[in-house]
N, C-alpha and C positions, 0 to 999 in steps of 0.2 A: 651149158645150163647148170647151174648151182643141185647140186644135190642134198634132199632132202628126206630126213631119216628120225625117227623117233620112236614114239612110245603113246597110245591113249587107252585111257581109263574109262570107260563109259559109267558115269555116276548119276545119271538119270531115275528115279522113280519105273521099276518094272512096267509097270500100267496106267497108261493114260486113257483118260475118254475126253474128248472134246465135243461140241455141239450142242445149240438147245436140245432139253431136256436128256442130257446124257446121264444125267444125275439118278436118272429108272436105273441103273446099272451100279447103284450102290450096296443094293440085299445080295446080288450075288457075288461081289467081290466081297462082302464081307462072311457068304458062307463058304468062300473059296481060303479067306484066311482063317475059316474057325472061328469065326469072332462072334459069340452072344451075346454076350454083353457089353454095347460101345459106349463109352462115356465121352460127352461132347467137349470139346476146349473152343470157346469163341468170346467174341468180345458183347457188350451191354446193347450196341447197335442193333446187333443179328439176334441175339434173343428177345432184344422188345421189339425184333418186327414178326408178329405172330403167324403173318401167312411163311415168311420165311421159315421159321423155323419148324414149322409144319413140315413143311416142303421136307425137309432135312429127315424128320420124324418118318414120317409116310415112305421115304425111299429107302430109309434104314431097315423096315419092314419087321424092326422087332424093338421091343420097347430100350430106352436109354437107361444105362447104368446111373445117369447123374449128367449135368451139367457145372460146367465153370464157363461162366459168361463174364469174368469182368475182367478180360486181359487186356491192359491201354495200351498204348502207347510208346514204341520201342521196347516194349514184353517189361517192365518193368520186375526187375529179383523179387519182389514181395506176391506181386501176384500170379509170379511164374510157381513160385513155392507154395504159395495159396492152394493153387490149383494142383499141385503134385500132393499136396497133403486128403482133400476133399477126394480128388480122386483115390488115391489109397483107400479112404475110408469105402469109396463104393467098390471095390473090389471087381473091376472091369476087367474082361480078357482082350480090349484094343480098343483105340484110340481115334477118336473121330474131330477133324478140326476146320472152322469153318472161319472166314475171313480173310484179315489182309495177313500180311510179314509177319507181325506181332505175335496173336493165336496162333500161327502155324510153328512158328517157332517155336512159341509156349510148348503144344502138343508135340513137339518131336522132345523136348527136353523130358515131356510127363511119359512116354513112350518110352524115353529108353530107362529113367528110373524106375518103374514098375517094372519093367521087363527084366532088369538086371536083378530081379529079387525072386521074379515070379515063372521065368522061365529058361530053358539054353541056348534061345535065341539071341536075350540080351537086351530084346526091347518088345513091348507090344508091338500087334500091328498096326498103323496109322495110316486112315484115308483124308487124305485132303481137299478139302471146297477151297479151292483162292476165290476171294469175290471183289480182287483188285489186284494189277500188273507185276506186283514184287517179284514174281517167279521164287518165293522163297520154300517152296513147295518143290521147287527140284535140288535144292539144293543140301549137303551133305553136311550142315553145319548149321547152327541155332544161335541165335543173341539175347544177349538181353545185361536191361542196366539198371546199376547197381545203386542204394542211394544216393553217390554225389554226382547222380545223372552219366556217370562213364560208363559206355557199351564194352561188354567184355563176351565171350561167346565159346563154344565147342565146336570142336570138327572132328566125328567122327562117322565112318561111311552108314553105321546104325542109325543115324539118324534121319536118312532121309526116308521122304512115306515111300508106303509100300504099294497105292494106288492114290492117283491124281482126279480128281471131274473141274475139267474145263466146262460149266454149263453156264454159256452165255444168260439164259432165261436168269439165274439166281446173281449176276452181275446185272444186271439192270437196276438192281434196289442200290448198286454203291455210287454214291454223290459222283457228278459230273466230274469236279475239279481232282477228285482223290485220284478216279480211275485216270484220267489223264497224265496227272503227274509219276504216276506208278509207272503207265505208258513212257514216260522220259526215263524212268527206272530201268524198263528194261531196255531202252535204246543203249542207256547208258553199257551194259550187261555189253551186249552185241558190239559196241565202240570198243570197249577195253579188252575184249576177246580178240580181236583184229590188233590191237596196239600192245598186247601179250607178248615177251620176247619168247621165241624157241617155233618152231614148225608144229603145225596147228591145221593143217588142210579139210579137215572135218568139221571143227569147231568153225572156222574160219569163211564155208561153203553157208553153213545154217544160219551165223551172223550177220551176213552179208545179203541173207535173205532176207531176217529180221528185219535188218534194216530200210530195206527196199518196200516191205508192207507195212511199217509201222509209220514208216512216211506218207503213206498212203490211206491206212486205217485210222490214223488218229485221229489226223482232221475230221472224217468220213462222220466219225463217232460224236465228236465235237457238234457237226451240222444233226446229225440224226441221233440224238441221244435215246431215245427209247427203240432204238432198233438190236433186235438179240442176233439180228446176224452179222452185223458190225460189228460188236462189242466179240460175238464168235473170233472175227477174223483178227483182233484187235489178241483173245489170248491166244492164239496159233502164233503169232510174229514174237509174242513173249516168249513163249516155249525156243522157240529157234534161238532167240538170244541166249540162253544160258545152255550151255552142252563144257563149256572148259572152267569148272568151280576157278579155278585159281583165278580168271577176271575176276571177280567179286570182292579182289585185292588190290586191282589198280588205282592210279592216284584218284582219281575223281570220286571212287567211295571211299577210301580211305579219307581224304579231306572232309569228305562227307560226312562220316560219321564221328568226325573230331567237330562238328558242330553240330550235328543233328540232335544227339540224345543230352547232350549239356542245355541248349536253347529251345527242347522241344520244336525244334524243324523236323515236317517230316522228310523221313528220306526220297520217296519222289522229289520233293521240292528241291532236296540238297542235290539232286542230281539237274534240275531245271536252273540251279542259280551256277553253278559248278563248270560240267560237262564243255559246254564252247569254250572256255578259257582257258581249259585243261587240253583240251586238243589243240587252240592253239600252240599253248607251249611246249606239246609233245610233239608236233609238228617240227620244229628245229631239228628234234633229231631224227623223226620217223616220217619222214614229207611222203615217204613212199609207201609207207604201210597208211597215211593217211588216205592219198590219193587213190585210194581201192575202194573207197567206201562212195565217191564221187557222184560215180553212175549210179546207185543203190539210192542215192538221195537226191537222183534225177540235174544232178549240176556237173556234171562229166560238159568241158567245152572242147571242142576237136584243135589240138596244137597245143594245150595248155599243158605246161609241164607238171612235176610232182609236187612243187610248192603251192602252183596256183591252185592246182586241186584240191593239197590238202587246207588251202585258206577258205576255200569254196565250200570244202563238206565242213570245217567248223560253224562259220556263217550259216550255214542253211541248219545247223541244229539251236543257235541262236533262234533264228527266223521262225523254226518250225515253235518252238516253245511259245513264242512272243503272239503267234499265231493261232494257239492252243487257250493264248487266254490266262499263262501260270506265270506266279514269279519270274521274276530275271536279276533281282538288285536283293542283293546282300543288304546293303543297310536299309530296307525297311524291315530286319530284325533286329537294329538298335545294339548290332555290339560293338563295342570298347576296342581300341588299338588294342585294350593293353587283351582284352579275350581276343581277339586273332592270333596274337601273336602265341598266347595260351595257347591256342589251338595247332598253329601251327609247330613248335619247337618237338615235340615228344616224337614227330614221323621226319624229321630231318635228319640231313646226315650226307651222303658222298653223293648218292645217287640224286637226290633232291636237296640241294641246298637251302637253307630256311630263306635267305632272301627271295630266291623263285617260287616259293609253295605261298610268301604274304606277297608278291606280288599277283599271284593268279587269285586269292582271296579277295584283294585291291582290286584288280580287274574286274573280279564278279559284284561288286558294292554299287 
């Protein structure tokens, strides 16, 4: 038996709450971090929806520093700065961020500028509401893009919050299609942790679980959309996907976001058009780190070798998308030979040859 040896980092968020209404358990985490006055980072959505943002107000249990509610879209650099400027002027002692990847991003970047002025921490404290699948709320690094639409981003471990609310009740109010494709988001997380080269047994256990309830939970979601204890078990299978930051660098996002934030795709979506095409062709050289994921995705056949498994578990994430009701076809966003190929040149090189990164773009069309 091969022996296996390494090193991990636990880069997880100290405190999690998950469950309807776990969101009651905001006033004391935030007098456990010292925080009086939180200033909010979300996006236009969540503050013109007024029972939500109540909701936020009331568990906060003490009035807000300020708001910055107008973070779009892959966190845009002007209203990431917008909102680092505003909040300065409110003079906040932590950070409170509610929505999808975007805002959360937003607020870890507003988090740790304040904090590097205002205390020997280095950053405010940050609590985060995800109210959609990115799991960008565990993770140890922030984006955002620049006017000519290119994602650029930070990683540093200050960055990630410092408490999490998984509260299914306040995901209810995010559109069917968004939360689902977030859901292929994090599947995506969970694939590329399993297809990570180096020994991984931990990350490895919690992805494979991801995987096995997110196959499960999505659809579940899809048929019962107003249910808060599906949409519950829908963020518990996100959470399990991200435990090894460095996935969050494999080909499928990285392709991903060479068209996401140029074309305004979002990124669920880049992971819904992407991901089977991409296991495909990692399949050639990984049939065996594929073929784990098999049984997790309920198509494990008895006798069937490592290649047929690993053809099995990319098909069935095809399938499962197609089933979900989300994109699948790159050209209904109308781009140019000559924009793929854009896309594709700048992540080429030995490990990925440009012709196999515009073939798997060609594949996803």
């Amino acid at each position: 038996m091969e022996r296996m040896s390494g090193v991990f980092h636990y880069a997880n968020p100290t405190t999690i709450y998950w469950g309807p209404g776990s969101l009651e358990h905001l006033s004391e985490e935030l007098d456990s971090l010292g925080v009086k006055r939180p200033y909010l980072v979300s996006t236009r959505s969540v503050v013109a929806n007024a029972g939500l943002l109540q909701r936020i107000r009331d568990a906060a249990g003490r009035e807000l520093a300020g708001i910055s509610g107008a973070i779009g879209q892959h966190a845009p650099e002007i209203d990431v700065e917008d909102a680092i400027r505003t909040a300065k002027a409110a003079d906040p002692d932590g950070i409170v961020s509610a929505g999808g990847g975007s805002p959360i991003d937003a607020a870890k970047i507003v988090a740790l500028r304040l904090g590097e002025k205002s205390n020997g921490e280095g950053r405010l404290p940050h609590a985060a509401i995800p109210t959609t699948l990115s799991t960008a709320e565990l993770a140890p690094t922030a984006g955002m893009t620049d006017s000519r639409g290119q994602k650029g981003g930070l990683r540093d471990s200050r960055l990630t919050p410092s408490v999490v609310f998984y509260d299914a009740e306040l995901a209810l109010h995010t559109p069917l299609d968004l939360w689902l494709s977030t859901g292929i988001r994090s599947l995506d997380h969970a694939v590329e942790t399993i297809l990570e080269s180096g020994d991984h047994p931990y990350p490895d256990t919690l992805a494979l679980e991801s995987i096995r309830r997110l196959f499960i939970s999505l659809p579940a979601a899809k048929a019962e959309p107003a249910s808060a204890a599906i949409r519950g078990d829908n963020q518990v299978a996100a959470w399990f996907s991200y435990s090894l930051p460095r996935a969050a660098g494999g080909l499928s996002h990285v392709l991903g976001k060479q068209i996401g934030s140029p074309f305004g795709i979002p990124h669920g979506v880049t992971s819904c058009l992407l991901l089977p095409h991409v296991m495909r062709y990692r399949a050639r050289s990984q049939a065996s780190r594929m073929a784990l994921m098999a049984p997790a995705m309920g198509v494990a056949r008895p006798g069937a070798d490592a290649e047929e498994l690993a053809s099995a578990a990319a098909d069935a994430v095809y399938e499962l998308v197609g089933r979900l009701g989300l994109p699948q076809h790159l050209s209904a966003y109308n781009l140019t030979p000559e924009q793929i190929r854009a896309a594709a040149e700048p992540i080429s090189g030995s490990r990925y040859p440009l012709d196999d990164l515009l073939a798997i773009y060609r594949a996803a069309a």
